[in-house]
N, C-alpha and C positions, 0 to 999 in steps of 0.2 A: 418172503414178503407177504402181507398179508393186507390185499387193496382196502382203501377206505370206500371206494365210488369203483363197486364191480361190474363186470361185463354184460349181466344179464341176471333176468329173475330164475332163479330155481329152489329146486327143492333137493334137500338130502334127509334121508332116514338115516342113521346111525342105530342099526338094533343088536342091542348086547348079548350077550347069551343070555337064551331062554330060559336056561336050567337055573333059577334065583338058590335053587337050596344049596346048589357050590358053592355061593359065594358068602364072605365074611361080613358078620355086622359092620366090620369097619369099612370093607370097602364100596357096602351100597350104601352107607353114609354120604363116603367120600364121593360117588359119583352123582348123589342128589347134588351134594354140594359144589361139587363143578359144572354142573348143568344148571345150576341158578346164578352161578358166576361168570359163566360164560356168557349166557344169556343178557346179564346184566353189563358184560366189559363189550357184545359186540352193540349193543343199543347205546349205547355211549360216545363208541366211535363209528356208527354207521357202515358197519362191515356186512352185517347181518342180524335179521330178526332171526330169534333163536324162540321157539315155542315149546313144550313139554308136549309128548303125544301120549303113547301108550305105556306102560311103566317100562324104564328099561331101555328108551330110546330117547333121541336127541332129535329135533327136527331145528333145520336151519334153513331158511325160506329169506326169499324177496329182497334180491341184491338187483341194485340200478345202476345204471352207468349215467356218469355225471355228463352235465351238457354239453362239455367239449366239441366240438366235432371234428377239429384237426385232431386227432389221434389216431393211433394204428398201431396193430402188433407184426403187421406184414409177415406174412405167416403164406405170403402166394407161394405156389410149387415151385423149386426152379431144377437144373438138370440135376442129377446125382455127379457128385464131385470122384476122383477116383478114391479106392481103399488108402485107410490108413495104415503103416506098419503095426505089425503087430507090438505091444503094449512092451516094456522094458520096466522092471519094479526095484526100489531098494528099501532095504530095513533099516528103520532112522530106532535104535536103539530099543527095539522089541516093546517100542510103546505101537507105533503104524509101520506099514506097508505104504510105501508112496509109486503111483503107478505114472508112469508118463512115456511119450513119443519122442523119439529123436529123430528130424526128418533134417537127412541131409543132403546140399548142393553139391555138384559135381564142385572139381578144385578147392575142398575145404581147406582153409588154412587157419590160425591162428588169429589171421584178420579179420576173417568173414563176420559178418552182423548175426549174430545170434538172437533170435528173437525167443523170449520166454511168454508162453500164453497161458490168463489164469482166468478160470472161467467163473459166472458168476454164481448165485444162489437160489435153485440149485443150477448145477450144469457140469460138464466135464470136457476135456477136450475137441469132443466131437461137435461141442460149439463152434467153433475154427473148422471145420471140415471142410467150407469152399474157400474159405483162406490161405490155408497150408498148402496146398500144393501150387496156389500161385506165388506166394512167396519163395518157395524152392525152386521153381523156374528163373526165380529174379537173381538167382544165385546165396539166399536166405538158409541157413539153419534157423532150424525154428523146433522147440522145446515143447510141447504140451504136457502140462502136469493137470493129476488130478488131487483136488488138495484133501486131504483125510476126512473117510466119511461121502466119498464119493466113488462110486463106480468099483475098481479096483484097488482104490487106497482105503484099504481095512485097518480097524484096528484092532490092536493083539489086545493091549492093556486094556480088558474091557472093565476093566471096575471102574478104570477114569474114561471112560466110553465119549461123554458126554463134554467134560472140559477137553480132551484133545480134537475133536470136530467145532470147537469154537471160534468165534471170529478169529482173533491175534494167536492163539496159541498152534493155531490150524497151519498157518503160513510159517510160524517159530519152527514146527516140523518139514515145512515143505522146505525153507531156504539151508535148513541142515543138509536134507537130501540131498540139491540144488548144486553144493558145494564142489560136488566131485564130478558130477556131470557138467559143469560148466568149468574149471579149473585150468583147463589149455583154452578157452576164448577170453581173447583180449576185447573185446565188441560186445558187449552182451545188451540188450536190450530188453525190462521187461515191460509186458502188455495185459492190463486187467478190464475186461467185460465189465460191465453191470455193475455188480459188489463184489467183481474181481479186483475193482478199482482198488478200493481199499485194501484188499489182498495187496494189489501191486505195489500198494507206498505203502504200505507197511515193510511188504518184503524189501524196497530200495531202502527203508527207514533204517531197518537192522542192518542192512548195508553199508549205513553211512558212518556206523558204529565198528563196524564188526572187519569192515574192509575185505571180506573173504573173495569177494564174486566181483569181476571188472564190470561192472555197471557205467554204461554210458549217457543211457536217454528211458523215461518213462512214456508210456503211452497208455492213454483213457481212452477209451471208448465207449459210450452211454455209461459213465463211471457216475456209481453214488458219490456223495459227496460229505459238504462238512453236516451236514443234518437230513433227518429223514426227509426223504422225497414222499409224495401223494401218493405210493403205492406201499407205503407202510403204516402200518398201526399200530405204533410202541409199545403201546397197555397191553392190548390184546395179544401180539407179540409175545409178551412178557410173561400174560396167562398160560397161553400155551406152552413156552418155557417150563414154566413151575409145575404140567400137568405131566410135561415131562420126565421130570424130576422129582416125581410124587413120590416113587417108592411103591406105587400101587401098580400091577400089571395091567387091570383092566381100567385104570385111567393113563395112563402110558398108551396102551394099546388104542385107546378109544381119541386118544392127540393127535397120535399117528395117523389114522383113520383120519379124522378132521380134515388133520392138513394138507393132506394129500388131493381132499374132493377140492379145497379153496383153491389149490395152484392148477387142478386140472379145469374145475369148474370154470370158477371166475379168473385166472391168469389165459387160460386156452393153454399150458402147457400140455405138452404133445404124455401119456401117462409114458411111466415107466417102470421094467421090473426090477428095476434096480434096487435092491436092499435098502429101506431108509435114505432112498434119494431126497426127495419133500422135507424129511424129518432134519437132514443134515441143512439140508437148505435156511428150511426157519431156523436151526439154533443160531447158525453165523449171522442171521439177522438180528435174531434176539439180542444176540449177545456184542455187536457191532460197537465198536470203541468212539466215537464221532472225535471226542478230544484229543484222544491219542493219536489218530486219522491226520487230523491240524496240526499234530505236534512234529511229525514224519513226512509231513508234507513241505513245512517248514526247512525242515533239517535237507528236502531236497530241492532249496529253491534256487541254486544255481545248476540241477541239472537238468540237461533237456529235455524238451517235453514235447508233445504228440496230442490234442486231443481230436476226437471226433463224436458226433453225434448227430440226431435228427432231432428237426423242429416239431415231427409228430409222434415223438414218443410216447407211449401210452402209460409210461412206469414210472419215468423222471423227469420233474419242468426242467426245461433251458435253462433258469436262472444257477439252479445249483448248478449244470455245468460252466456256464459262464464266470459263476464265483470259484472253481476250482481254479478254471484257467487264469486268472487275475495273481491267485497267486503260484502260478509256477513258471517257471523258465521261461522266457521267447521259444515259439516253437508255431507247426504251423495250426490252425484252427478250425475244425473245416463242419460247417454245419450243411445239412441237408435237410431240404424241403421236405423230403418225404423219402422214409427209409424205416420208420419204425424201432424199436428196441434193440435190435439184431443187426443192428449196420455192420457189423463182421459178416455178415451173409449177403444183406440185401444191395452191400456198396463194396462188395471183396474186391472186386477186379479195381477199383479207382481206387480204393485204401492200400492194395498190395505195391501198386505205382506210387502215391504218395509215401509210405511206409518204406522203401526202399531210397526214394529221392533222401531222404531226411535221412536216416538211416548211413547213407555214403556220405551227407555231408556233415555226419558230425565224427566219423569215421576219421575223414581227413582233414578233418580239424577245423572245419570254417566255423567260425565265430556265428552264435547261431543269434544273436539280438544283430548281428546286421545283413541275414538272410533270411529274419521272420522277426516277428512281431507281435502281439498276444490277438493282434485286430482280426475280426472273425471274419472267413471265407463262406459266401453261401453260394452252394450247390444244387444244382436238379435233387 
């Protein structure tokens, strides 16, 4: 994601390599030419002034944060949560490597509520980190996948590097995987973060096609929705994309670079060494289906649903949550005052309680439009 109304003013140098006689007429063309289009796609959408400095470099200067003042990334310290197991990987047909957690409850049986977590863009399971283990106390298996292009989920097929890290095609590999590792859960339950959201109705979407995986209940959490939310910038998005996909190394290399200062800079994402975290991140943004989103959402409006979020998120307005929940299932609704973008962190202990209540009663069949409602709950 790439904010319209960023965190604060700064500055980034981008300096390319110094040695101009390496490089090819075509590609100090092609990097004038993306530094004037850059320039010109973020003055457009008020992401960033972009200035030209010394030959060879990018300077991107003087990002403001909008008047808001209910917002927050709630980013305060809290305890460290215990370790996770160690990572469990499968080969979905020597295109990726899909890496994920299987944390399981004492007594598992067949019954138990298996919860699937899909993290957002970027992110990996370790989003869920004070979550999962209070869910497995509540008696929860619970799934952490990391969807391709993330962490451990590598891909082989690198010549299509770029379309298998894509919004839809990204999750078409994860629910392959998915298949065998959930195959003896009659409960399955999945949960998408952020722009896991869409992850997660997509992934029920092919579900409701494909019937492989006992899918019972969906759950959002600060989920994107049918349209960009205010911490995206389509265009610019889309530039980036293309700068991508240039075929050029040192405009590839120089995106990479970009996008990585915008989500540490102006997101406060915590950096990471992760290979092309940032990078995987923007293309599922880029590339984000909104219609096909509505179409899959559609196809799962009888089953039940889960949302949560806060009133001060800094990334997504309420309203698109709100329009999500209007069309999905009776289920319960639960808005917080103040919890920030992260409410899998900042509201774990009340979401692991909620999340199980809900959880066992659709387990045991209770008719879920006469134990909820779409009417929204507000919370501390």
């Amino acid at each position: 994601m790439i904010v319209n109304n960023a965190v604060e003013t700064f500055t980034i140098r981008i300096t390319l390599e110094s040695d101009t006689t390496t490089r090819s007429k075509e590609e100090m063309k092609a990097v004038v030419r993306a530094s004037r289009r850059l320039r010109s796609a973020a003055r457009q959408h008020g992401v960033a002034k972009l200035d030209m400095g010394a030959p060879g470099s990018f300077l991107v200067a003087r990002q403001s944060l909008g008047s808001s003042p209910f917002v927050s990334f709630s980013t305060k310290p809290r305890a460290s949560p215990p370790p996770l197991p160690e990572p469990l990987v499968i080969d979905v047909d020597d295109k990726c490597k899909i890496e994920y957690i299987d944390v399981k409850p004492e007594d598992l049986s067949a019954a138990t509520p298996t919860l699937v977590l899909i993290h957002g863009a970027p992110g990996t399971y370790r989003d869920f980190r004070h979550l999962i283990p209070l869910l497995k106390d509540r008696g929860v298996r619970v799934v952490g996948v990391n969807l391709p292009g993330f962490a451990g989920s590598t891909i082989l097929d690198t010549t299509n590097y770029y379309d298998h890290i894509s919004a839809f095609p990204s999750v078409q590999l994860t629910y392959k995987a998915m298949q065998g590792v959930l195959k003896a859960s009659d409960n399955v339950f999945v949960l998408g973060h952020s722009f896991g959201g869409h992850a997660a109705v997509h992934f029920t979407g092919i579900n409701a096609d494909e019937q492989r995986i006992n899918i019972k209940g969906l759950v959002l959490l600060a989920g994107a929705g049918h349209r960009p939310h205010q911490a995206l910038s389509p265009r610019l998005n889309d530039f980036l994309w293309k700068m991508l996909r240039s075929g050029l190394p040192m405009i590839e290399s120089t995106s990479k670079w970009l996008v990585r200062q915008l989500y540490i800079k102006s997101f406060k994402f915590p950096d990471s060494k992760l290979p092309d975290y940032f990078t995987a991140g923007i293309v599922r943004c880029a590339t984000a289906d909104f219609p096909l989103f509505a179409r899959h959402l559609e196809k799962n409006r009888a089953l039940p649903s889960f949302l949560a979020w806060a009133k001060d998120d800094a990334l997504i307005e309420e309203e698109i949550f709100l329009d999500v929940s209007a069309v999905c299932h009776p289920g319960p609704r639960l808005a917080f005052k103040k919890g920030g973008h992260n409410v899998q962190k900042t509201k774990a202990a009340f979401l692991a309680d909620e999340l199980t209540d809900w959880m066992d009663n659709v387990v045991q069949g209770k008719e879920q439009s006469e134990v909820y409602s779409t009417n929204v709950e507000i919370h501390p």
